[in-house]
C-alpha positions in Angstrom: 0.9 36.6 -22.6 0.9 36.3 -26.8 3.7 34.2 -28.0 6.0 36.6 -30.4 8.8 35.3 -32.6 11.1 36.6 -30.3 9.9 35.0 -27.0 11.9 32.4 -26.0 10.0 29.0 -25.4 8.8 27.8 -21.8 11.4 25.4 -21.1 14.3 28.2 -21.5 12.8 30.9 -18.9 14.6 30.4 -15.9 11.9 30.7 -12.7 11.9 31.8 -9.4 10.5 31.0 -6.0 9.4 32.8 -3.1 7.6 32.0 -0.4 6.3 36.4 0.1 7.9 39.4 0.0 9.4 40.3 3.3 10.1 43.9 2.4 9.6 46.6 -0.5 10.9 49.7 -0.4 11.8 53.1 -2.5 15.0 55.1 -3.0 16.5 56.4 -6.2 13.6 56.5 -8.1 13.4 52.6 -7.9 11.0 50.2 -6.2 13.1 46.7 -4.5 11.1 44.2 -3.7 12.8 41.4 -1.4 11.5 38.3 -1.8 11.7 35.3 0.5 11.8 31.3 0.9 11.8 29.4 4.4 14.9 28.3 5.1 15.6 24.6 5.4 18.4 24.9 8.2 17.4 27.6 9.9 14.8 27.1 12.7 13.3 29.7 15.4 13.2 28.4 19.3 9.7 26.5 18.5 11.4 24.6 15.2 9.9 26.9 12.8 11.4 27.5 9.9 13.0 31.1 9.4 12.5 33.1 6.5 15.7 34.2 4.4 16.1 37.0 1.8 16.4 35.0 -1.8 16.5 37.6 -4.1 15.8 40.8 -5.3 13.3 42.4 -7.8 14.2 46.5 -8.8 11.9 47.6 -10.7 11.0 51.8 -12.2 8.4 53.4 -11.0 6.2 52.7 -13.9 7.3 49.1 -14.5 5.9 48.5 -10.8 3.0 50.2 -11.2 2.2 48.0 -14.2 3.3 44.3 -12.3 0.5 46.0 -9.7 -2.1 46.6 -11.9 -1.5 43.0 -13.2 -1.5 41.3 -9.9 -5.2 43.5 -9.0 -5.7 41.9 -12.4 -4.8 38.2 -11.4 -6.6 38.6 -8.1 -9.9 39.7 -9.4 -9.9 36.6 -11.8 -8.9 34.2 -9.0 -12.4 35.7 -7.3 -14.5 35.5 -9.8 -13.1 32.0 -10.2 -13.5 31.3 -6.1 -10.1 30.0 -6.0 -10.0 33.5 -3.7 -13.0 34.5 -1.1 -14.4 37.8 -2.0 -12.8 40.9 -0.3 -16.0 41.3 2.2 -14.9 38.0 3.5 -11.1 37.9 3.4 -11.3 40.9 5.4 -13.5 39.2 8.5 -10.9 36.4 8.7 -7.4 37.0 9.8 -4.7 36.6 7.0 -3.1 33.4 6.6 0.8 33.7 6.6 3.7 30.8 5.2 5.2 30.8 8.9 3.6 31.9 12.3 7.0 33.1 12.9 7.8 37.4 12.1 10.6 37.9 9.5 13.6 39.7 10.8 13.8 43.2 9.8 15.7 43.0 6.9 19.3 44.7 6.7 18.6 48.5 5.8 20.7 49.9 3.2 20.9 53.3 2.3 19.0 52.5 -1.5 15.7 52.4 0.5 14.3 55.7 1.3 
């Protein structure tokens, strides 16, 4: 991203973060993403740390199809830079996930279509 005079510097831009998504849906013309962390006191039957809903990201339609096209974007550099197997080989190995444990279904609400 190119530093404008109006973009605030690093240290005053508030981040956030999640450990996945664990749902995205569509309704109203909006895309919500929910995003996720472990949660530190709550623990499946085997000790496992459960995954909570931490916030939430509504985006337009457009606006999400642009934060994909960057993240295809972000992807193909982290290839090229082998931080990231190629796709041939990601796809013979199982994906790797934060927990071993499904996230509950998330509460439905009438926004997602």
């Amino acid at each position: 991203m190119t530093q404008t005079s109006d973009t605030p510097p690093d240290h005053a831009i508030p981040e956030l973060f999640a450990d996945g998504v664990l749902d995205v849906g569509f309704g109203n013309g909006m895309v919500r993403i929910d995003l996720f962390s472990l949660s530190a006191v709550r623990r499946d039957a085997n000790g496992q740390p459960l995954p909570a809903l931490r916030q939430r990201v509504v985006m337009s339609l457009p606006g999400f199809l642009s934060a994909l096209q960057a993240m295809e974007g972000m992807r193909r550099q982290l290839e090229q830079a082998g931080v990231l197997p190629p796709p041939a080989a990601r796809a013979a190995t199982p994906a790797e996930t934060p927990s071993t444990v499904q996230p509950p279904a998330p509460p439905r609400s009438p926004n997602f279509g």
